[in-house]
C-alpha positions in Angstrom: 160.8 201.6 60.8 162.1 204.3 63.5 162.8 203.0 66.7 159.8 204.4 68.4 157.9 201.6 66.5 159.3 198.8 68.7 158.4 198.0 72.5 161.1 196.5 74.4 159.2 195.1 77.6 162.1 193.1 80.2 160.5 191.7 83.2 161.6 188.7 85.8 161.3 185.0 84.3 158.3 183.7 86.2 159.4 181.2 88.3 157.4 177.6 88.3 156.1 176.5 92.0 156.0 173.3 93.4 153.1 171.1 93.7 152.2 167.6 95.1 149.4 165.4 93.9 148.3 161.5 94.8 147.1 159.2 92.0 145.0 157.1 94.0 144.4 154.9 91.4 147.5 154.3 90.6 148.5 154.3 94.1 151.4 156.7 93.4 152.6 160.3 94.6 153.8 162.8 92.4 155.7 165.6 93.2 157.3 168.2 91.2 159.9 170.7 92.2 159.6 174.4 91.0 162.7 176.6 89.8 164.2 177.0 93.1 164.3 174.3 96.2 164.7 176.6 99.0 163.7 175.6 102.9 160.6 177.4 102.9 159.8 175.7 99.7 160.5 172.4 101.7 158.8 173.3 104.7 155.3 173.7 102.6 156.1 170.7 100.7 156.6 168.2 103.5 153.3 169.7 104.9 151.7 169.1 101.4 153.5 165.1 101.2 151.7 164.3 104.4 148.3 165.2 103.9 148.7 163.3 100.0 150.3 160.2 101.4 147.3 159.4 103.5 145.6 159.0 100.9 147.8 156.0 99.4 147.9 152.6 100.2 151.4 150.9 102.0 153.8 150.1 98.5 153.5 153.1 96.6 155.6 154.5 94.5 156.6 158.3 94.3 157.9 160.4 91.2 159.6 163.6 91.6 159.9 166.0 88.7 163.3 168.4 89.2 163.9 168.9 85.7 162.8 172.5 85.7 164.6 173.0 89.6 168.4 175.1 89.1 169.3 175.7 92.3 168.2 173.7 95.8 169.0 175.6 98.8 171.8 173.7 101.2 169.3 174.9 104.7 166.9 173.0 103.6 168.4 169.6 104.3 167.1 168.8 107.5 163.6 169.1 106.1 165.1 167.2 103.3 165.7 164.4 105.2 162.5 164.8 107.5 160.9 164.1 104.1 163.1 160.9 103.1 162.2 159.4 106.3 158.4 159.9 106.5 157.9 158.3 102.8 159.7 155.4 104.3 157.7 155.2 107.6 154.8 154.8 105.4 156.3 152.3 103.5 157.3 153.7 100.3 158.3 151.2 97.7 159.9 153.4 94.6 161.1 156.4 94.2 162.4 157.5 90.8 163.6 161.4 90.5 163.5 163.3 87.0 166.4 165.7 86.1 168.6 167.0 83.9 171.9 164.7 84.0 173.7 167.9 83.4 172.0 170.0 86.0 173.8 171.3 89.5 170.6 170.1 91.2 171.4 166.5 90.4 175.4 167.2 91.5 173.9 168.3 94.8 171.8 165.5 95.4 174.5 163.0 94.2 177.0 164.7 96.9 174.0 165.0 99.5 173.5 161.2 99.0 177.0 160.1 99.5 177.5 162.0 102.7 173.9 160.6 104.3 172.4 157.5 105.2 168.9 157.4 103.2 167.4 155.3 100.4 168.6 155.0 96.6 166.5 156.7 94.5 166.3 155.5 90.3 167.2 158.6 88.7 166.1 159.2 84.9 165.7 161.8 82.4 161.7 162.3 81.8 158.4 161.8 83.5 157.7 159.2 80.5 160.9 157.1 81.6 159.7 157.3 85.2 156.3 156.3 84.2 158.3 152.9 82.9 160.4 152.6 85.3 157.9 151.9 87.7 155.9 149.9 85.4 158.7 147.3 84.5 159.8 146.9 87.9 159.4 143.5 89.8 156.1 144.5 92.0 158.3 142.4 95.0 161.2 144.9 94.2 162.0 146.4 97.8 163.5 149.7 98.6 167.2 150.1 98.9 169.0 152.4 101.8 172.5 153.3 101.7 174.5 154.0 104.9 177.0 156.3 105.8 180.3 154.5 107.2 178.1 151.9 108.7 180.8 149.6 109.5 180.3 145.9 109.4 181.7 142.7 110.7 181.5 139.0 108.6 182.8 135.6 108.7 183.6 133.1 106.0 184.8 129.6 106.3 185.8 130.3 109.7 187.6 133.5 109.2 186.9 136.9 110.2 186.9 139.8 108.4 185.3 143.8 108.3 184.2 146.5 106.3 181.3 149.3 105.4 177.6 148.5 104.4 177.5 151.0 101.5 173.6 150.0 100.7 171.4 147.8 101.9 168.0 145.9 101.7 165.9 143.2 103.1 167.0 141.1 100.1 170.7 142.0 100.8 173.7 144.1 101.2 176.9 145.4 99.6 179.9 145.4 102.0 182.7 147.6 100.3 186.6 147.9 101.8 186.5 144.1 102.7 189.3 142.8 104.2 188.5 139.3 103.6 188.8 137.5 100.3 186.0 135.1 99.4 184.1 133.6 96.3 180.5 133.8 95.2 178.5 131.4 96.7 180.2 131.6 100.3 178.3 131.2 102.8 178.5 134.1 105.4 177.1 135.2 109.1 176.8 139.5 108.8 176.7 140.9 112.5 175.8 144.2 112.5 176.1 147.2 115.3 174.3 150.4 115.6 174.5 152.8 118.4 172.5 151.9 121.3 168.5 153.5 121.5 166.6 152.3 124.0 163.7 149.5 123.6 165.4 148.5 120.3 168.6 146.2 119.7 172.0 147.2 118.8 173.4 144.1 117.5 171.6 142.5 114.4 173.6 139.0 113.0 172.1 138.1 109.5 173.3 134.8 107.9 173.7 135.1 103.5 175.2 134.2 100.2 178.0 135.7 98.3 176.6 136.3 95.1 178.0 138.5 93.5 181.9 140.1 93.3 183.5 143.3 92.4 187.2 144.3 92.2 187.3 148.1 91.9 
């Protein structure tokens, strides 16, 4: 053949959008991120969240779909986080993200999380794994929330030590940097601080249970 017999056409990959959807049924919110996550992106996707939430009942459970997203724009934080806490002002129970364990989008979010005070999202690999995820888990299972240098004060047997809430629940805590030694099954009193708003308390003592010990 001569080389006027082929057609070469090169054009822009077509980039996927976002889109949000409620299962009422199911009572869950899905929400799947297109190939870029920039702020305006965000900006019409918290819009879209709000009007879909209202439609759910108190305990849903959200999936969000990033495996097709490359690149999330770092402006788009603060709408970011706008979005974390409205799910959990209407009393989100799960959220489970799908990505690519390889993918920059999941570095971002791992480094966004650690540098933020928010809640824990499962992470997986496919919407199928989600879907399971949420099936399996223990219908009382509550939300978790990790904190950012949230530092804490405890006592045990008498003796007083500190350290950092790194996550948190209403079925518990984990207290990292301890200075204290103690065993599982200790019994503790947890009094926690938080900078002063007004109408609300900024002292919080919660009595517990070691249960569980790690080294590292």
């Amino acid at each position: 053949m001569k080389k006027s017999d082929y057609t070469l056409k090169i054009g822009r990959e077509k980039l996927k959008k976002s889109s949000v959807k409620a299962d009422i049924s199911r009572n869950r919110l899905y929400i799947t991120i297109g190939s870029r996550l920039s702020r305006q992106g965000l900006n019409q996707l918290y819009t879209d969240v709000r009007f879909c939430v209202a439609d759910l009942q108190q305990g849903f459970a959200v999936i969000t779909d990033l495996s097709d997203c490359t690149i999330a724009a770092l402006s788009g934080v603060r709408t970011f986080k706008k979005l974390m806490n409205y799910l959990v002002a209407n009393k989100v129970q799960q959220i489970v993200r799908v990505v690519d364990k390889n993918s920059l989008v999941l570095k971002q979010l791992l480094n966004l999380a650690a540098s933020m005070q928010g809640y824990v999202p499962v992470y997986v690999s496919t919407i199928e794994e989600a879907e399971l995820e949420i099936e399996k888990s223990d219908r009382r299972k509550v939300l978790r929330f990790h904190l950012y240098r949230q530092p804490v004060e405890f006592s045990v047997n008498g003796l007083k030590g500190n350290g950092f809430i790194h996550n948190i629940s209403t079925n518990g805590c984990t207290i990292i940097r301890s200075t204290l030694e103690s065993s599982v099954g200790d019994e503790t009193l947890i009094t926690l601080s938080f900078k002063k708003v007004e109408n609300l308390s900024d002292e919080f003592q919660i009595s517990g249970k070691i249960v569980r010990q790690d080294s590292r």
